[in-house]
C-alpha positions in Angstrom: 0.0 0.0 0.0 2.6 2.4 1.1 4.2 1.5 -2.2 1.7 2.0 -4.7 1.1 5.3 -2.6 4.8 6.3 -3.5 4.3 5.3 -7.0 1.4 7.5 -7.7 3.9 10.6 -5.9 6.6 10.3 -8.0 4.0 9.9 -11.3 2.1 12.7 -9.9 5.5 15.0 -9.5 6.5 13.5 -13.3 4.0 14.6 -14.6 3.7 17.6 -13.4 7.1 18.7 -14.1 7.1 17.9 -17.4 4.1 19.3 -18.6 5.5 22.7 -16.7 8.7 21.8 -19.1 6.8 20.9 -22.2 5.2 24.6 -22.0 2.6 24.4 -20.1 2.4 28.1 -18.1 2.4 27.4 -14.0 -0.2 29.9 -13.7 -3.9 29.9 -11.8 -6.0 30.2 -15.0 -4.0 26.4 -16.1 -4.8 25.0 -12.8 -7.4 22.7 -14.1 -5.4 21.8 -16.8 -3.1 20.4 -14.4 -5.2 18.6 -12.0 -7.1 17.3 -15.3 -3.7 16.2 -17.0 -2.5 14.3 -13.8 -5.9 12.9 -12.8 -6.0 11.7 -16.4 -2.4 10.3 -16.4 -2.5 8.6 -12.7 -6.1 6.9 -13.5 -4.5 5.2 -17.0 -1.6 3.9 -14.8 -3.4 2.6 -12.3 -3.6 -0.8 -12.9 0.1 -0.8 -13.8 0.9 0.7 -10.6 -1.3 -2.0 -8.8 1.0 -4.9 -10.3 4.2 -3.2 -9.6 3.5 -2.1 -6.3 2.6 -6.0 -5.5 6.0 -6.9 -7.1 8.1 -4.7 -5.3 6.5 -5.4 -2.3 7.0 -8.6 -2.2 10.5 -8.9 -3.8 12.5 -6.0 -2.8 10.7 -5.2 0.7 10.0 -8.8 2.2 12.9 -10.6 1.1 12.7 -13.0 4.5 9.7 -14.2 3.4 9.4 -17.4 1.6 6.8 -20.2 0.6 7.3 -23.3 3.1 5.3 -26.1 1.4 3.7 -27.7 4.3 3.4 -25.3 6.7 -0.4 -25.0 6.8 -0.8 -28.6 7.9 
């Protein structure tokens, strides 16, 4: 959870940052271009951010934990 949360940040910041790059004016009136651009962009990636999240979970956080056939009995 806490890394799919992180995910969305960095995407969030991204995108942001390049669209300010690209030419898009940081000003008030292009506010909702923003939130519409990143709301846009963070909803299409959301099921990729789901899998990865899971994956690096999993792999890179909780490397201790492994499947013990057996164990349940």
């Amino acid at each position: 959870m806490f890394v799919s949360y992180a995910m969305n940040v960095a995407e969030i910041i991204t995108i942001g940052v390049a669209s300010y790059v690209l030419g898009l004016a940081l000003v008030y009136e292009n506010l909702w271009y923003y939130v519409g651009l990143i709301l846009t962009v963070v909803l299409l990636l959301s099921p990729i951010n789901y899998r990865y999240s899971r994956v690096v979970l999993l792999h890179y956080l909780t490397p201790g934990l492994h499947y013990v056939p057996g164990s349940g009995d």
